[in-house]
N, C-alpha and C positions, 0 to 999 in steps of 0.2 A: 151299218156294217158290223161284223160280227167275226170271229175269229175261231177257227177250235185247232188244237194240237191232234191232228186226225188219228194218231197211231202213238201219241201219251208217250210219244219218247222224243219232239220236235225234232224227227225227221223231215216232217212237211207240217204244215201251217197250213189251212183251208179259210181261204179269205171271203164271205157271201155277201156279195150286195143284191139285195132281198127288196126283187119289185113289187113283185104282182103273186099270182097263187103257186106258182113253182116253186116257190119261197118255202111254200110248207114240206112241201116233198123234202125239200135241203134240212128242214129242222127235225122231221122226222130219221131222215138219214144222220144226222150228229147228234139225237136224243141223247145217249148214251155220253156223249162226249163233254169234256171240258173245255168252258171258254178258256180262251187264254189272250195274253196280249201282243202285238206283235213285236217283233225286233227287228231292228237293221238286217242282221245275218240270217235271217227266217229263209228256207227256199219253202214260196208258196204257190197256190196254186189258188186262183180267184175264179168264181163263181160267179156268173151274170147270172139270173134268173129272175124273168118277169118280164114284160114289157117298157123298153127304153124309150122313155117320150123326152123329147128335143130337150123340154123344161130342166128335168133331171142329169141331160148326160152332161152337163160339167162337172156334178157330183161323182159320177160313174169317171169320169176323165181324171180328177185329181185324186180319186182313191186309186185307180190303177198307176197314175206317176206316183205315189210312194211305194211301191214294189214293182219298179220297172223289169227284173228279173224274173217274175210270176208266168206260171202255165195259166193261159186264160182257158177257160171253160163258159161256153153258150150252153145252156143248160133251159131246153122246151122251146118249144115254136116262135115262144114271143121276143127273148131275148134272140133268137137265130133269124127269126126274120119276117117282125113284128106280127107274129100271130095271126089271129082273125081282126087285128085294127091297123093289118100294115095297111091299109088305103087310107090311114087319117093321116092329115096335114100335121098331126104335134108327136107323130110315132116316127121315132128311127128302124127303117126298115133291117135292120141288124145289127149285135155290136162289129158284126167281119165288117160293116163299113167304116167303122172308125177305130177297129184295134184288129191287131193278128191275132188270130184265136188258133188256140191250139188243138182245139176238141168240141165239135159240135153233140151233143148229147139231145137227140130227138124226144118227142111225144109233147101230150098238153092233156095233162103234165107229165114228163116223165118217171119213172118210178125211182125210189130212192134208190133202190139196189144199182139203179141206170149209177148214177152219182158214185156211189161204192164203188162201183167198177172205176169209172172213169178215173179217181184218185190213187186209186190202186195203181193203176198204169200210169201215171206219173211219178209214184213211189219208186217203181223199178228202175224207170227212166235217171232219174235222178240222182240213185245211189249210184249208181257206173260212175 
């Protein structure tokens, strides 16, 4: 899990749990950016990307309960609804079936710019 201050002023906090190859698309969209660490008072917005196999989602499960407050984002085919391995027995067919997602973000992979966008409109949302 990994953290960046998307806009260097912690308006928003961008939270990525980093599966599978979508994961890079997300590092190349916060190149530029600084880690940072989270806080209680953070409004954030968490990032699936990758493929969620059964093994893993308790990890994906108690990193999203300590920001119960966060904008989820499915971010590429595999986190939305497991890819080209949703027929395996150890893939969860999408995190929509075990969290409210606020924002499906299509492709495989999708493109960083896809990600930009999508944080962006949570920034607006937010500030009201």
């Amino acid at each position: 899990m990994r953290c960046w201050d998307w806009f260097g002023d912690r308006s928003l906090v961008v939270i990525d749990i980093a599966l599978a190859c979508c994961a890079l698309e997300v590092e190349v969209a916060a190149a530029e950016l600084a880690l940072t660490d989270l806080r209680p008072d953070d409004r954030a917005v968490v990032v699936v990307s990758g493929t969620v196999t059964d093994t893993v989602l308790p990890v994906v499960r108690s990193i999203l309960a300590r920001v119960p407050d966060a904008r989820i984002v499915s971010f590429g085919a595999c986190a939305s609804a497991g890819g080209p391995y949703w027929d395996s027995y150890a893939v969860t067919k999408g995190i929509g079936q075990i969290v409210d997602v606020d924002l499906f973000v299509p492709g495989c992979p999708p493109t960083p710019t896809a990600l930009t966008a999508a944080v962006e409109s949570f920034r607006v949302e937010l500030a009201r």
